[in-house]
C-alpha positions in Angstrom: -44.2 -316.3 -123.1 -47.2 -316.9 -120.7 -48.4 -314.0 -118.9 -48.4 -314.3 -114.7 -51.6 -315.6 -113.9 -54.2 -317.9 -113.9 -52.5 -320.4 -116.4 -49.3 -320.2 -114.7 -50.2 -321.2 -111.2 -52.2 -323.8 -112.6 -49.5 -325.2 -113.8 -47.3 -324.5 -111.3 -49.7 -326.5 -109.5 -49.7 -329.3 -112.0 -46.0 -329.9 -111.6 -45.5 -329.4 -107.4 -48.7 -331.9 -108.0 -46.4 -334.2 -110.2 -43.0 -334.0 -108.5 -44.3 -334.8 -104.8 -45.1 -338.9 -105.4 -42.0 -339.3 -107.8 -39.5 -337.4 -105.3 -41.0 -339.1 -102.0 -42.9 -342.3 -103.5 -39.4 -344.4 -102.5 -40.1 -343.0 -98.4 -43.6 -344.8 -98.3 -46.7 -345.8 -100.5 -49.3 -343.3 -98.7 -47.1 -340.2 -100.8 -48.4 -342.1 -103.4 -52.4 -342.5 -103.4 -54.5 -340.3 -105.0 -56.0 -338.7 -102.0 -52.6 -337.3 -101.2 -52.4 -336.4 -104.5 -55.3 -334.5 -105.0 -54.6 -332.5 -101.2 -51.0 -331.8 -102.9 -52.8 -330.2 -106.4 -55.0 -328.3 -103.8 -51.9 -326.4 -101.6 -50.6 -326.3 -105.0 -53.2 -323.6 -105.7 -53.4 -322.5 -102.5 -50.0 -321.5 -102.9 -50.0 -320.0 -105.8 -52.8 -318.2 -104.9 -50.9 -316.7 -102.4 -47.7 -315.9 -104.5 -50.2 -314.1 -106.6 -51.7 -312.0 -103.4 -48.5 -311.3 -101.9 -45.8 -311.7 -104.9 -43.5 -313.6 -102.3 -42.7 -316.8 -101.4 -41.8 -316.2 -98.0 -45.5 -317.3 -96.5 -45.1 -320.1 -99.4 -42.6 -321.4 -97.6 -43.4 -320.7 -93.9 -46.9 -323.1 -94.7 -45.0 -325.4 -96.5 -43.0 -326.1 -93.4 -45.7 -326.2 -91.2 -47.9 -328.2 -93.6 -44.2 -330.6 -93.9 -43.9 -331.1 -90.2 -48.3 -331.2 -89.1 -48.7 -333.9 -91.8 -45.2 -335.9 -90.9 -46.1 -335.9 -87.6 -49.6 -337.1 -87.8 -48.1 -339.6 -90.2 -45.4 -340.9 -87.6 -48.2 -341.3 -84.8 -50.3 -343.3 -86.6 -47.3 -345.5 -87.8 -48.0 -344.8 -91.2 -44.4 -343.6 -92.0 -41.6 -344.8 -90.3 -38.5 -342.1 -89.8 -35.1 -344.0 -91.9 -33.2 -342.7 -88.9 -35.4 -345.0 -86.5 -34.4 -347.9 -88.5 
């Protein structure tokens, strides 16, 4: 078994990285270019960095849905991502 630690969050990190464009790539192509790739390995560690810090996931989640709603939104404005209830 791997001990908590570096190792682990980096590959936590690999698969949040790897599950974000196959679960969302069907919503729009931006979820699936590597710049939003590379920004979703990056809170990856950033977040499990902070796991580490604080052994909790309760600021994990609090930043993912703020992260979630600031990058939706900036999406929506800039007609990047149209809402499937706005159809």
């Amino acid at each position: 078994m791997l001990k908590r630690g570096l190792p682990i969050f980096h590959l936590s990190s690999l698969l949040f990285t790897l599950n974000h464009p196959i679960a969302l790539a069907t919503l729009n192509k931006t979820f699936i270019e590597p710049g939003f790739i590379c920004v979703t390995f990056m809170y990856g560690i950033i977040w499990g960095v902070l796991f580490l810090k604080t052994n909790s996931l309760r600021w994990n989640y609090v930043t993912h849905v703020m992260v979630n709603f600031a990058s939706l939104s900036i999406l929506v404005f800039l007609n990047l991502y149209v809402p499937v209830f706005s159809m």
